[in-house]
ROVEXMI-218229 format. One line per field, with one value per residue (C-alpha): residue in three letters; x, y, z. Coordinates in Angstrom, 2 decimals. Each point is the difference from the previous one (the first is absolute). Layout:
REM ROVEXMI-218229
resn	c(Ala / ...)
X	c(X / ...)
Y	c(Y / ...)
Z	c(Z / ...)
REM end
This chain:
REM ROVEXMI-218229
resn	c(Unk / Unk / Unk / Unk / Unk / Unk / Unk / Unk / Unk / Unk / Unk / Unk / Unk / Unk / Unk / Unk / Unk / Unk / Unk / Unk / Unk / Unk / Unk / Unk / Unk / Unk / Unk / Unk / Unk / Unk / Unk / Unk / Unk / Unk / Unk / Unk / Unk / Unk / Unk / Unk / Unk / Unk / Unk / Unk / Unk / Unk / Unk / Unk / Unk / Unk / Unk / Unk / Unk / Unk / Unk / Unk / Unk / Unk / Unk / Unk / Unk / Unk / Unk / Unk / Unk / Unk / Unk / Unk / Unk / Unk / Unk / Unk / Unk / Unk / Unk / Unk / Unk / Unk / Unk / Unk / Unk / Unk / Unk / Unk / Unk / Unk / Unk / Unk / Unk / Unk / Unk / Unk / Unk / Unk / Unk / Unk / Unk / Unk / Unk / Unk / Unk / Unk / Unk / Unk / Unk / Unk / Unk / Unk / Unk / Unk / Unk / Unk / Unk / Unk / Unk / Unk / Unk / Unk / Unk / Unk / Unk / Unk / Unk / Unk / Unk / Unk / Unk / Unk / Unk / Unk / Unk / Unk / Unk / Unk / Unk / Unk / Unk / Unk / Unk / Unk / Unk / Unk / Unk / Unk / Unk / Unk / Unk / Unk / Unk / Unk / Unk / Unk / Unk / Unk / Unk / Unk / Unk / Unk / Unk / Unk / Unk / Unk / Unk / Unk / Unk / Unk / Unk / Unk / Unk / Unk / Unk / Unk / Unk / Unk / Unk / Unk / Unk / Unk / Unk / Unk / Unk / Unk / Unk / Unk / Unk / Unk / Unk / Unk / Unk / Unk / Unk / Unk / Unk / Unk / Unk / Unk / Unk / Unk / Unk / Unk / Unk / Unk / Unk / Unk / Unk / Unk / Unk / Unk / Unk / Unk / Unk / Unk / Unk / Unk / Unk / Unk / Unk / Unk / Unk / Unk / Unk / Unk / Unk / Unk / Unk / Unk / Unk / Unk / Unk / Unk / Unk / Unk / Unk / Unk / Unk / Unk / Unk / Unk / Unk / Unk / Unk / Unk / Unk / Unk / Unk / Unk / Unk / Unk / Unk / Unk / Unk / Unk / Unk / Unk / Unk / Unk / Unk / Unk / Unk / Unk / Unk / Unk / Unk / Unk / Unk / Unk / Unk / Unk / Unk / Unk / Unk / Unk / Unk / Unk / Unk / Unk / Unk / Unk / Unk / Unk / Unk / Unk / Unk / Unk / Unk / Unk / Unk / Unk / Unk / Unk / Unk / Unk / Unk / Unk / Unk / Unk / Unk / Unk / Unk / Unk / Unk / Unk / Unk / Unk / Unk / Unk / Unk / Unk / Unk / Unk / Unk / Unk / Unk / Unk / Unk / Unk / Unk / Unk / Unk / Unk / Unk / Unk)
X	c(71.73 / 0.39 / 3.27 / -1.82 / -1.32 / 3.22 / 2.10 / -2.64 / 0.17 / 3.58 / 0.20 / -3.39 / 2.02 / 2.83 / -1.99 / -1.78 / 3.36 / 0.77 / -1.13 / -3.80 / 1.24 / 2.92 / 0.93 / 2.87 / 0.67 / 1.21 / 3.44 / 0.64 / -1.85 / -3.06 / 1.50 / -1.43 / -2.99 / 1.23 / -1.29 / -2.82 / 1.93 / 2.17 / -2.92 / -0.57 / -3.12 / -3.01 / -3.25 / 0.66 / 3.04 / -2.67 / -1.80 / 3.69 / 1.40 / -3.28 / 0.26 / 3.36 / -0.77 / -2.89 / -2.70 / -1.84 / -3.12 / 1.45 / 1.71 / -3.10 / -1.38 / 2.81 / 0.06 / -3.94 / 1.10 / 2.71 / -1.99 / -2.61 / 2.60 / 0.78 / 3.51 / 0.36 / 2.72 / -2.62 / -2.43 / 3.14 / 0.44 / -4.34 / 0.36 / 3.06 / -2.24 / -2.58 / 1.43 / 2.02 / -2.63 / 1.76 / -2.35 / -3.08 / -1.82 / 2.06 / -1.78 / 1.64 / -2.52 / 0.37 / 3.77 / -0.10 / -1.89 / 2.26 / 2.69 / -1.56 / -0.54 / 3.55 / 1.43 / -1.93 / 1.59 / 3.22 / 1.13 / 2.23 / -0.45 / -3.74 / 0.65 / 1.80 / -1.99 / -3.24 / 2.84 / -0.33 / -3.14 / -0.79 / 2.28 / -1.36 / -3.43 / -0.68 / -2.45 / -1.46 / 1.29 / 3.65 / 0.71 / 3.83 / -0.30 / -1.32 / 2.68 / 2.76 / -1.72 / 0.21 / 3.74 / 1.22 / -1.69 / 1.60 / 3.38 / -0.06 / 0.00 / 2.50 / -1.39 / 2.86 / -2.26 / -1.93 / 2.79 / 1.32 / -2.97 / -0.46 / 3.33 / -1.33 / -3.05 / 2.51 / 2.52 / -3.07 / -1.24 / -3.67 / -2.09 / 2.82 / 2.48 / 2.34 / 3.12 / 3.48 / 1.09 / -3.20 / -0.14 / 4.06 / -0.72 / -3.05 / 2.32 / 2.67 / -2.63 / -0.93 / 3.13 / 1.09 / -2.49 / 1.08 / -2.52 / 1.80 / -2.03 / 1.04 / 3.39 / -0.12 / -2.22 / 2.73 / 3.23 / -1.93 / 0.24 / 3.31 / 1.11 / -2.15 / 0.52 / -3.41 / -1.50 / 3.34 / 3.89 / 1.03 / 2.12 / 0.83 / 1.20 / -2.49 / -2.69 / 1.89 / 0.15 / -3.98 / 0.19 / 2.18 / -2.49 / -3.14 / 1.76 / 0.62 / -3.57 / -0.91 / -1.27 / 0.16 / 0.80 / 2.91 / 1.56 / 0.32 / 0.69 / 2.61 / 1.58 / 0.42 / 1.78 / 2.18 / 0.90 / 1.26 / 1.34 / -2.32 / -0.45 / 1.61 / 2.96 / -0.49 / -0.21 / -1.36 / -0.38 / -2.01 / -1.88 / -0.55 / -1.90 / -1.98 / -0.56 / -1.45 / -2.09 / -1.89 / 0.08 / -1.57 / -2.58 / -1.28 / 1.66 / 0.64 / 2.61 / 2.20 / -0.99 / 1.53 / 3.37 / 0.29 / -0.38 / 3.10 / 1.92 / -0.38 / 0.84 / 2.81 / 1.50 / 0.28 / -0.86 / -1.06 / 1.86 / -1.59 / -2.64 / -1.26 / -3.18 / -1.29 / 0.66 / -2.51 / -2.17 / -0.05 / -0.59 / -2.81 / -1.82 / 0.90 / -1.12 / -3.32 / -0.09 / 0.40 / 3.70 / 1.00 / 4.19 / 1.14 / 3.91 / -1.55 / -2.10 / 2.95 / 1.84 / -2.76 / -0.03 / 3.67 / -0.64 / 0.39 / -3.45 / 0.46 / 1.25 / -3.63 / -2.33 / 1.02 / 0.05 / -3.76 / -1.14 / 1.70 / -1.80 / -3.08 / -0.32 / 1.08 / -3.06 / -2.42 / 0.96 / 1.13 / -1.72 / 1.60 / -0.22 / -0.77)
Y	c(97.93 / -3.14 / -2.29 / -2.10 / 2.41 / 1.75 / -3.22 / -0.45 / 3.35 / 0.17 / -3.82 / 1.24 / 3.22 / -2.12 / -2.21 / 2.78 / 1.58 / -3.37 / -1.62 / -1.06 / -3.67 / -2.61 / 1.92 / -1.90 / -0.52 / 3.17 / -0.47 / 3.51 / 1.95 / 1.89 / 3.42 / 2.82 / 1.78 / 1.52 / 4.03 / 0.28 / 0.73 / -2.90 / -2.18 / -2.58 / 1.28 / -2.19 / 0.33 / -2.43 / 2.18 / 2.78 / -1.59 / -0.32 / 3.65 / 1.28 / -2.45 / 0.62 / 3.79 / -0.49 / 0.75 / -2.88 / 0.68 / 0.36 / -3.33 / -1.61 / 0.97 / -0.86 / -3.57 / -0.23 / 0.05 / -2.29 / -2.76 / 0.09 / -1.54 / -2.89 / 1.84 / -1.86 / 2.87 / 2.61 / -2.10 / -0.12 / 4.07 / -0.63 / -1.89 / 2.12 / 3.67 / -1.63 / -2.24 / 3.28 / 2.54 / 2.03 / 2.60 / -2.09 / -1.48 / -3.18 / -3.45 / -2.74 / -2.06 / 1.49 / 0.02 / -3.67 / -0.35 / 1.62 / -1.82 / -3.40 / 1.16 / 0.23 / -2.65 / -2.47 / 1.79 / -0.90 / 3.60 / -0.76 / 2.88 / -0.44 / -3.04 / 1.74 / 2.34 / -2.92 / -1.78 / 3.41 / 0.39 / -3.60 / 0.39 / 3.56 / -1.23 / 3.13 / -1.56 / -2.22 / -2.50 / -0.70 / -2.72 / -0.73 / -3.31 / 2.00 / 2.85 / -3.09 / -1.60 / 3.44 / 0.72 / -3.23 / 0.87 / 3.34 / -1.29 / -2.81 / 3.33 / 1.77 / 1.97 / 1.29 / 1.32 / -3.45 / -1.92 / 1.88 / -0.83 / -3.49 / -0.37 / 1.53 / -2.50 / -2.95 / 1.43 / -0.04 / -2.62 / 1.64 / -1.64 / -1.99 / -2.88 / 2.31 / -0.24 / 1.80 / -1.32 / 0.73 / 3.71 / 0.52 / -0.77 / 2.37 / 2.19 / 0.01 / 0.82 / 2.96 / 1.15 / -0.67 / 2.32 / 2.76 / -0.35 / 1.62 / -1.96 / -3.08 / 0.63 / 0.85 / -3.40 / -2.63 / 2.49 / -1.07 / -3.76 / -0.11 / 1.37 / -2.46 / -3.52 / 0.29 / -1.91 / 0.56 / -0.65 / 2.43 / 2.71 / 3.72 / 1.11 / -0.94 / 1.26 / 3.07 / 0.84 / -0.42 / 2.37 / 2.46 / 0.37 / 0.46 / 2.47 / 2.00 / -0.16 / 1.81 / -3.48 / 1.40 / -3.51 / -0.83 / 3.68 / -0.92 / -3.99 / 1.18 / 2.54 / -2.12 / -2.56 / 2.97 / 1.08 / -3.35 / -0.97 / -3.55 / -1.26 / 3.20 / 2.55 / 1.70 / 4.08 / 1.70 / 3.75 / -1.88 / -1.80 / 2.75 / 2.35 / -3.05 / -0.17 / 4.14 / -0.42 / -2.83 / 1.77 / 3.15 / -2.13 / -0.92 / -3.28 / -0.64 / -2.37 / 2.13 / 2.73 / -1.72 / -1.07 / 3.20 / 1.04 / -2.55 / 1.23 / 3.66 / -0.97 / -1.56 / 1.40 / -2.75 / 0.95 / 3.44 / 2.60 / -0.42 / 2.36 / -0.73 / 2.49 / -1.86 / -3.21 / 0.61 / 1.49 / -3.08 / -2.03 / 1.68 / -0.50 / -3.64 / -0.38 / 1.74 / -2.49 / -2.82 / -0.99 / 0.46 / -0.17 / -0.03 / 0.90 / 3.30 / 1.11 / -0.30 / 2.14 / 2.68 / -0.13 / 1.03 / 2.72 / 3.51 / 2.22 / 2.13 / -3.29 / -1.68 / 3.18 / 0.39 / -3.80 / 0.41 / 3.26 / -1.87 / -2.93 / 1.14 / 1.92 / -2.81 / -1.99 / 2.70 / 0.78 / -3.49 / -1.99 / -3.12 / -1.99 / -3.34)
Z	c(109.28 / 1.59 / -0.24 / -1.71 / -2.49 / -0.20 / -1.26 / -2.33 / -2.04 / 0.17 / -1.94 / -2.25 / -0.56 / -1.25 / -1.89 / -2.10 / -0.82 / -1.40 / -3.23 / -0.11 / -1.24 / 0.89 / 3.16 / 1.53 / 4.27 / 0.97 / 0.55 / 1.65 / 2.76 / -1.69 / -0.89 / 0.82 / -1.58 / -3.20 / -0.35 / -2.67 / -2.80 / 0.22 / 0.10 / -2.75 / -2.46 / -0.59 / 1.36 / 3.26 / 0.23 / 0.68 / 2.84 / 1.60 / -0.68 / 1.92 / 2.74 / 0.64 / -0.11 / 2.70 / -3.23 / 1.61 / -2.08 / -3.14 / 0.60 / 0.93 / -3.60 / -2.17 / 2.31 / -0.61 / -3.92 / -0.19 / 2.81 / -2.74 / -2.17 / 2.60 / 0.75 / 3.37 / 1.25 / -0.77 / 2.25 / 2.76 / -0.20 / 0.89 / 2.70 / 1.20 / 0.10 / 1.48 / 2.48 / 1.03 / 0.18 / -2.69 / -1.13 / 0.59 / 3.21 / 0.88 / -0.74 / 0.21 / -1.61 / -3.37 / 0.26 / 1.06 / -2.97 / -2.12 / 1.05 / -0.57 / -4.10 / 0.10 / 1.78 / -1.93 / -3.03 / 1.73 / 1.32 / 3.13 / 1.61 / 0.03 / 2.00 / 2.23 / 0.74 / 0.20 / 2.70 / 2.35 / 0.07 / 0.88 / 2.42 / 1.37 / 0.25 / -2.81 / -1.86 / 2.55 / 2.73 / 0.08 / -2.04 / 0.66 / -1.94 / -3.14 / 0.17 / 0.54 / -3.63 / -1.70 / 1.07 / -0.98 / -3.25 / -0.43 / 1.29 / -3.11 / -2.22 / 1.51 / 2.41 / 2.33 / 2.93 / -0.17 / 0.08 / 3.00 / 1.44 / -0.41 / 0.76 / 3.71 / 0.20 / -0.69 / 2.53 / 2.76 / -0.84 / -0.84 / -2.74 / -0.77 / 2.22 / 1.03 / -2.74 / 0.59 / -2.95 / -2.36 / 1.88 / -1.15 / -3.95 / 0.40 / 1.52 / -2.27 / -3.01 / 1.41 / 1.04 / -3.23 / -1.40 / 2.30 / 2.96 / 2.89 / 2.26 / -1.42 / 0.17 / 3.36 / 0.95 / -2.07 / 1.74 / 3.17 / -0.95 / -1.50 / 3.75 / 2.20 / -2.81 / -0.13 / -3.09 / -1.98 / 1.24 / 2.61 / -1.86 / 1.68 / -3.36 / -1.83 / 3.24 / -0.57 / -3.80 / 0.29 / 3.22 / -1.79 / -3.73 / 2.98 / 1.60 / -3.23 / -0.68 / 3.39 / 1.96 / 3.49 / 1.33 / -1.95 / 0.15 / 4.13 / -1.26 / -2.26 / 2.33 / 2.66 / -2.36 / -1.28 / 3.60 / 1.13 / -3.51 / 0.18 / -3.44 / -1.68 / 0.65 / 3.37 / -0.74 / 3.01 / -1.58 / -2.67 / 2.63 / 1.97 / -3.01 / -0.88 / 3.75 / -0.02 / -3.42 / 1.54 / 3.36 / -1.87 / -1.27 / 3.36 / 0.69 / 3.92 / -0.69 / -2.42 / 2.50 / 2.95 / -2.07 / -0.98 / 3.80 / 0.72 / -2.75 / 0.73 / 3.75 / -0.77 / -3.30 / -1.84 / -4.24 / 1.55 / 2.15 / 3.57 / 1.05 / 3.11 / -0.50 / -3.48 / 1.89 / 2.61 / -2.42 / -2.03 / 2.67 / 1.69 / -3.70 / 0.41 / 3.23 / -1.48 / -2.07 / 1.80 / -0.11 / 3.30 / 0.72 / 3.97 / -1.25 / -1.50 / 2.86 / 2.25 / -2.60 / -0.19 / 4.02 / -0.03 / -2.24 / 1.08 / 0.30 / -2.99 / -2.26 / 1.67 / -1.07 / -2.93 / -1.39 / 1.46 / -1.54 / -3.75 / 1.08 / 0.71 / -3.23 / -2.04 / 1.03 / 0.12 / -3.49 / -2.36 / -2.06 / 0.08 / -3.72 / 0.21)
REM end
């Protein structure tokens, strides 16, 4: 699946495990899939259990029912198989169409999903302006991942004046609502005064809820902050394991801090043969560091081979998660 389509049926997933009527703004990151027998009954209920069980045809036919009844988040679970490819041929026409049925029913997440496809060019020419209309729309209800990014159009300054201040409130929503991504975006405008008063605390609370929710960016953001205690205590063993999950998960800045740290045994014991390890994945990543290569040059020949044999199966092997 696409990002795109990803978001989508983890907010629709959310949404069907919540009550058809009076849903309120999520106020928590969308929890996980519940199994099937902890899913709610009812026959829209149905359509979800199979989808979420990968019985895309089944939940194309109890969605078919329940669409006949105008149930606009019937018509989203539509638009979401076919848009997707799941179980049937792709078409993005009858998805878009789908999606349209329920977004004029007022389902948020079918405007969502209209905003990336304008914006993909999936159901004809890109139409930025379009996806920009239907994301505003989505964001008035609620719409975390729509408010994230709006909040990224008014930061740029794309189909919109550009608007620090506008992108922070959109920002703060979102993060409020448990987006990750969010969080990390306001953290990063908290620490540069950027549309709201300059605040490394604050920058760093934000930082520290992303990080917990696995956003790569603020794991490094955070553990850099954590190392040099700037805007909250300074721990350098915490630091440093923040530093080798994000390194793990194929970040070439956590994976030249790590280098340093392992170099110099600072939050780690030094170990001068995962330090050059580390950094020759860096370095294959693109962050070079001059101070390391010296180090690795003063190395001896058995310390060298091996950091290159550990190297070299590291990056035949990972899968780095974004």
């Amino acid at each position: 699946m696409s990002r795109a389509t990803r978001v989508l049926a983890a907010l629709f997933a959310a949404a069907l495990a919540a009550p058809s009527l009076a849903q309120p703004a999520v106020k928590n990151p969308p929890p996980p899939a519940p199994p099937p027998s902890a899913a709610p009954s009812g026959p829209v209920d149905l359509a979800y259990g199979a989808f979420q069980r990968g019985h895309y045809l089944t939940a194309l036919a109890e969605a078919e029912k329940r669409a006949k009844e105008n149930d606009p988040t019937a018509m989203t679970l539509l638009g979401l198989i076919y848009g997707g490819g799941l179980g049937v041929p792709r078409d993005d026409a009858k998805a878009a169409d789908w999606y349209k049925r329920a977004a004029d029913r007022g389902d948020r997440n079918a405007m969502f999903a209209l905003a990336m496809l304008a914006f993909q060019g999936r159901n004809g020419p890109r139409d930025p302006d379009q996806g920009a209309k239907y994301l505003s729309e989505a964001a008035k209800l609620g719409h975390p991942a729509a408010e994230y990014d709006l909040g990224v159009l008014y930061l740029e300054g794309r189909q919109f004046p550009q608007d620090h201040k506008r992108a922070a409130e959109l920002f703060r929503k979102a993060a409020d609502a448990g987006n990750s991504e969010a969080q990390y975006a306001l953290g990063t405008l908290y620490k540069e005064g950027r549309g709201v008063p300059k605040d490394m605390h604050e920058a760093m609370k934000l930082m520290g809820l992303a990080s917990v929710a696995g956003n790569l960016d603020a794991m490094v953001e955070y553990a850099i902050a954590q190392f040099n205690g700037t805007g909250l205590p300074k721990n350098e063993a915490a630091a440093a394991q923040l530093f080798m999950r994000a390194a793990r998960r194929g970040n070439p800045v956590a994976q030249d801090r790590l280098s340093r740290i392992l170099m110099a045994g600072r939050g780690l014991r030094a170990n001068p043969a995962q330090a050059i390890k580390w950094h020759i994945i860096a370095k294959a990543g693109g962050a070079s560091d001059a101070d390391l290569d010296v180090f690795q040059s003063k190395q001896p020949e058995a310390v060298r081979a091996a950091a290159e044999k550990d190297a070299k199966k590291w990056l035949s092997t990972a899968r780095p998660q974004s």
